[in-house]
Structure formats: C-alpha cells, structure tokens
KOLLO-276035 format. One line per 2 residues: their letters; for each residue x negated, y negated, z of C-alpha. Coordinates in Angstrom, 2 decimals. Layout:
<recs>
A	X/Y/Z  ...
</recs>
This chain:
<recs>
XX	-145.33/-118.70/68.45  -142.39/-119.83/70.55
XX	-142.62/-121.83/73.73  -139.61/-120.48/76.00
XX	-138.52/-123.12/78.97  -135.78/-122.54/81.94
XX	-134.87/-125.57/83.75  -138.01/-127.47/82.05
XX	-140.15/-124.45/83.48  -141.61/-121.96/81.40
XX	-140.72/-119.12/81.62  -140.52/-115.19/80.18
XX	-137.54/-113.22/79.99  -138.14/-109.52/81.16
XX	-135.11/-107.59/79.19  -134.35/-103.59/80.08
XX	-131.64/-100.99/78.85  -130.40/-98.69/81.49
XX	-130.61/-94.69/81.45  -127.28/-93.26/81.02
XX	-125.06/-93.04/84.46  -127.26/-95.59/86.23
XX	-125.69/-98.98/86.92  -127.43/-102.32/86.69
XX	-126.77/-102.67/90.46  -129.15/-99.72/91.41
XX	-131.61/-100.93/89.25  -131.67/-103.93/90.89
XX	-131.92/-103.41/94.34  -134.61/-101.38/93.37
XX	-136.63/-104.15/91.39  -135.93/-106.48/94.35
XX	-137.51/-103.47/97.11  -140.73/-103.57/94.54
XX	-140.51/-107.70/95.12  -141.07/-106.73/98.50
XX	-143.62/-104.86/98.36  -145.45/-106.66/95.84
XX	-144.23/-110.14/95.92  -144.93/-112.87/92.71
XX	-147.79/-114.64/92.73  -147.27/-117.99/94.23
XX	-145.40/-120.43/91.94  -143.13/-118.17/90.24
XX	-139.75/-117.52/90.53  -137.15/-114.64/89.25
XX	-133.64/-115.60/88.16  -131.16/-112.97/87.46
XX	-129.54/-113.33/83.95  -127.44/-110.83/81.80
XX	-124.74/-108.74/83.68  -126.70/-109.50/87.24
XX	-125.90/-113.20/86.66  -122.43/-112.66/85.33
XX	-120.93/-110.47/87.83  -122.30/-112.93/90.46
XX	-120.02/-115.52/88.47  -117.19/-113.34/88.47
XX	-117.64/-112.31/92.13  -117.47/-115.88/93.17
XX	-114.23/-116.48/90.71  -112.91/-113.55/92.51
XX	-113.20/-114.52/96.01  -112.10/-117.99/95.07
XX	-108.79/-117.25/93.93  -107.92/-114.31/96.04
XX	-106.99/-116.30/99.33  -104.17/-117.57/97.11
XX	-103.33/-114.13/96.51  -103.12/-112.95/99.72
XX	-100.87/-116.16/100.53  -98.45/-115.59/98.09
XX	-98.34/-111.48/99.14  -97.76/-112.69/102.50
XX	-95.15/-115.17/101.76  -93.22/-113.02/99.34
XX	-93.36/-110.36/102.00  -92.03/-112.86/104.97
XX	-89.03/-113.85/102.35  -88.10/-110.28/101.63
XX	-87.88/-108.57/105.05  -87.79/-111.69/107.21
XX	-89.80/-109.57/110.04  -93.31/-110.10/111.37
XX	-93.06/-106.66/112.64  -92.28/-104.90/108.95
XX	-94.82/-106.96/107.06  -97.52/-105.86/109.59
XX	-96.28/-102.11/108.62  -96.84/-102.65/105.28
XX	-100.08/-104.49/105.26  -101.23/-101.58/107.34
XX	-101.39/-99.81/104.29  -104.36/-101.72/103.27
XX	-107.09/-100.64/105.20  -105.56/-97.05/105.22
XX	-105.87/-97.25/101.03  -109.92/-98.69/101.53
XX	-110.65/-95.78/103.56  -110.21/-93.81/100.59
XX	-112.43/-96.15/98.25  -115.85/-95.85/100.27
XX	-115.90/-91.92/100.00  -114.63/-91.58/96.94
XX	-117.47/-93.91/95.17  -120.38/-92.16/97.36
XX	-119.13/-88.40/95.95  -118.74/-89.97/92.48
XX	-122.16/-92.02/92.92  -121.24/-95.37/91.88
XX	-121.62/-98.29/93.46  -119.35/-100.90/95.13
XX	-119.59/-103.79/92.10  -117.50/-106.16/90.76
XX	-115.44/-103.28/88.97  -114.94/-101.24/91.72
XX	-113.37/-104.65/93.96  -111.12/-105.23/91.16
XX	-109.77/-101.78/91.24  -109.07/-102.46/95.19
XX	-107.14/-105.73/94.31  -105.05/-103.66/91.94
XX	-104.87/-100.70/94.52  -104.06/-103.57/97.22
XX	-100.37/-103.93/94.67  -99.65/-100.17/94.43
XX	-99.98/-99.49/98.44  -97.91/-102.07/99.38
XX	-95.68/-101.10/96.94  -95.07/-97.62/98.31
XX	-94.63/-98.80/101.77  -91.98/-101.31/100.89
XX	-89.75/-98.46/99.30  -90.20/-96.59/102.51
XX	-89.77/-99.44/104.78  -87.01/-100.76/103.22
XX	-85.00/-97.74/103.42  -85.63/-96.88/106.81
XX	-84.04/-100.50/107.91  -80.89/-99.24/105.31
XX	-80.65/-96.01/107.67  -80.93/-97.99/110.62
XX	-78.01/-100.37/109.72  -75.57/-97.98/108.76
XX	-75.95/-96.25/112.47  -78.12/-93.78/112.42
XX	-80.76/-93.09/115.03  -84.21/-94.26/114.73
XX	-85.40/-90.40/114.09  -83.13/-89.67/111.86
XX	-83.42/-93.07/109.79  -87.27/-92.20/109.68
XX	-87.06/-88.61/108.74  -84.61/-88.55/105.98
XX	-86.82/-91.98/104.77  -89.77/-90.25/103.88
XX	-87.65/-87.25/103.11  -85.81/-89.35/100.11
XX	-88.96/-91.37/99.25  -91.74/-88.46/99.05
XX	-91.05/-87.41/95.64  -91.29/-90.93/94.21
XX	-94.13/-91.88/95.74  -96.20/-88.78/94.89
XX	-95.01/-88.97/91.57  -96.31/-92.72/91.59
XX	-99.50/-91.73/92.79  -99.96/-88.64/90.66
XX	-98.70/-90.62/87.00  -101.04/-93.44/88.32
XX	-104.42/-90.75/88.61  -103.43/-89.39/85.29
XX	-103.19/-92.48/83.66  -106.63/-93.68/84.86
XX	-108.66/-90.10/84.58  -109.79/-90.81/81.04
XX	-111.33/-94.09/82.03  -113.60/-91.79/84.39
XX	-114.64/-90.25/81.83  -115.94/-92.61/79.68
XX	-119.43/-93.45/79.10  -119.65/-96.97/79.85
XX	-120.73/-98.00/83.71  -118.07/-100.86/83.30
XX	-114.54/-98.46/84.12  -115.51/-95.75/86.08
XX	-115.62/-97.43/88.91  -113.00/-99.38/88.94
XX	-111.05/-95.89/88.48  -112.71/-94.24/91.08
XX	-112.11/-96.72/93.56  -108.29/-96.75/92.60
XX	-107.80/-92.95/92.82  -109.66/-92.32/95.85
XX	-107.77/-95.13/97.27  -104.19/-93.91/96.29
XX	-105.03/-90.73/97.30  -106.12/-91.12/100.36
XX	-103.14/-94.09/101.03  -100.72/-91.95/99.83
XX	-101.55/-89.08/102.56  -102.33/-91.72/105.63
XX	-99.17/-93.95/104.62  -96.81/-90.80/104.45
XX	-97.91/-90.28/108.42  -98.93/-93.84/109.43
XX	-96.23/-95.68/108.10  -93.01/-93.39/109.42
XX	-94.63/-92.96/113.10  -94.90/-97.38/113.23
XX	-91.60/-97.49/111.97  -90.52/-95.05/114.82
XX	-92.44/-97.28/117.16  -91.58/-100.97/116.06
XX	-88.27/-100.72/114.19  -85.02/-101.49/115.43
XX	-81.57/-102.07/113.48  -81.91/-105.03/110.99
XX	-80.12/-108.10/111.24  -76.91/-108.85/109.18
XX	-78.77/-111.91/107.45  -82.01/-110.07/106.25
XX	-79.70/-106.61/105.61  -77.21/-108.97/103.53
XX	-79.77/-110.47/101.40  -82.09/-107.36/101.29
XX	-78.74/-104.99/100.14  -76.31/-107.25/98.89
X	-77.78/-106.54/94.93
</recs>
C-alpha cells in the first residue's frame, strides 16, 4: 500500500533485532562477508541505517574534534613542565594504557566500536594523570638535592598507594556498567579497565626507569612556577 523512496530510489528497509550479547558490529561484518559471496543483483545498492549509520556519524565527529584535543593536552603539558623530555614521559603512558585495551576486549568478546574508543579517550585523561603525579615529584626530589636514584625510588615509593587506589576506585566504579545488559557500556568499560590495569603495572616500571634515564635537576623557572602554590 505504501510506496517507500531513498534518495528518489525505491527502496526496502530490511530491519533486525540482535540476540542477546551480540553487537551490531559482528552482525555486520558478517552480512557484508555474505555480500561477498553472494553479491546484489545489478542495480541495487545497500545503505547502512539505524546504529550502523549513527556510529559512523559519531566516529567521524570523534575523529574531527580529537586533533584539538590532543593540541590542547600537548600544550597544557608544554606550559606545566616546560620540558620536551617530561612530556614525552608522560605521553608514553599512552600506548602502554592501549596495550591493555586490545586484550582485554578479545577475553571479554566485544568489539573495538565507537564505545570502546570513547572509553580510550577517557582512559587517555586518567594515564596521563598518574604519570604527572609521579613525574612531577621526581623533579621535586631532584631539586631539593637528592640523587637521581633516590629521587626515583622514594617517587614511586610515595605515589604507589595513590595511584593504585585511583586505579582500583576507578574499576569499581565502572564494574556495574559491565554488567549490564545493553551492548552500548560494556565496552566502553572494558576497554577502560583493561587499559588502567595494564597502564597502571607498565607505568609503575616504564615511567621511573625513563625518568632515571632522561631526568636531570629542574630549572629554578619551571620548579618556581611548578612549586611555588
């Protein structure tokens, strides 16, 4: 009774609810691997709609903006330790925390959507976070004359507890989204907490042995306007 049309084309719209712990991603890929195999008959086309469509949109949002991001982490970085060498400690931390996502999504079984990249921008924040705290008092040991193994020992010694209580208040807080039934959070948790987890470890051994390596006694002008407050 009704004529549907899509750009002036007709057209049919093919709708589908998903099983319970499968993602619209899997399902997907696996319709386009059938495409492949048995292609549409010449003159058709197939245009992803619903959440397909929508995370593409919010993919491309995503990738637009965070360049500006990364900008601003870098500049903010530069203005508070005024070192090349310390902000390339710190962003180190990245890649250590994103060797943590990839596993823990494969053991959980989800994919890597637009959830799960959101939870790295947000893991990106707590990382860096850590290894500012730990950076920042390392230089404070080095300018009051201590050696640079003994400013990077009693460091992590004075920093340990808060940043495995950071880590472990920041798993607790996101273990109930794991656990709920939509395919929207859990990955976004996953990829947070196997991320922190596995930064938290790598950043407690990476991060003192660079500092060992690279640091050397602050300046008065960054040590008076990092310590001054």
């Amino acid at each position: 009774a009704v004529f549907h049309h899509y750009n002036l084309q007709p057209s049919i719209k093919v709708l589908s609810e998903l099983e319970r712990d499968v993602t619209y991603a899997t399902v997907y890929q696996q319709l386009l691997q059938h495409l492949e195999a048995s292609p549409l008959r010449p003159g058709v086309e197939m245009h992803a709609g619903g959440l397909q469509e929508s995370s593409g949109d919010a993919n491309t949002a995503l990738y637009r903006t965070l360049p500006v991001g990364l900008g601003l982490l870098l500049l903010f970085l530069l203005w508070q330790f005024n070192s090349f060498r310390r902000v390339g400690i710190v962003l180190i931390t990245v890649p250590l925390a994103i060797t943590g996502v990839v596993p823990g999504l494969l053991i959980t079984g989800y994919s890597f959507g637009f959830m799960a990249l959101l939870g790295v921008v947000a893991l990106v924040g707590i990382v860096v976070n850590n290894a500012i705290v730990l950076v920042d008092l390392v230089d404070r040991n080095l300018y009051g004359g201590q050696s640079k193994a003994e400013a990077v020992m009693e460091a992590v010694a004075r920093r340990t507890r808060p940043i495995l209580l950071t880590t472990l208040t920041t798993v607790a807080g996101l273990l109930p989204l794991t656990l709920a039934e939509s395919t929207l959070w859990p990955p976004m948790a996953w990829s947070i907490i196997s991320g922190l987890i596995a930064s938290t470890v790598l950043t407690l051994g990476v991060v003192p042995v660079l500092c060992y390596w690279m640091l050397e006694r602050p300046p008065k002008r960054y040590v008076a306007e990092s310590f001054s407050s």
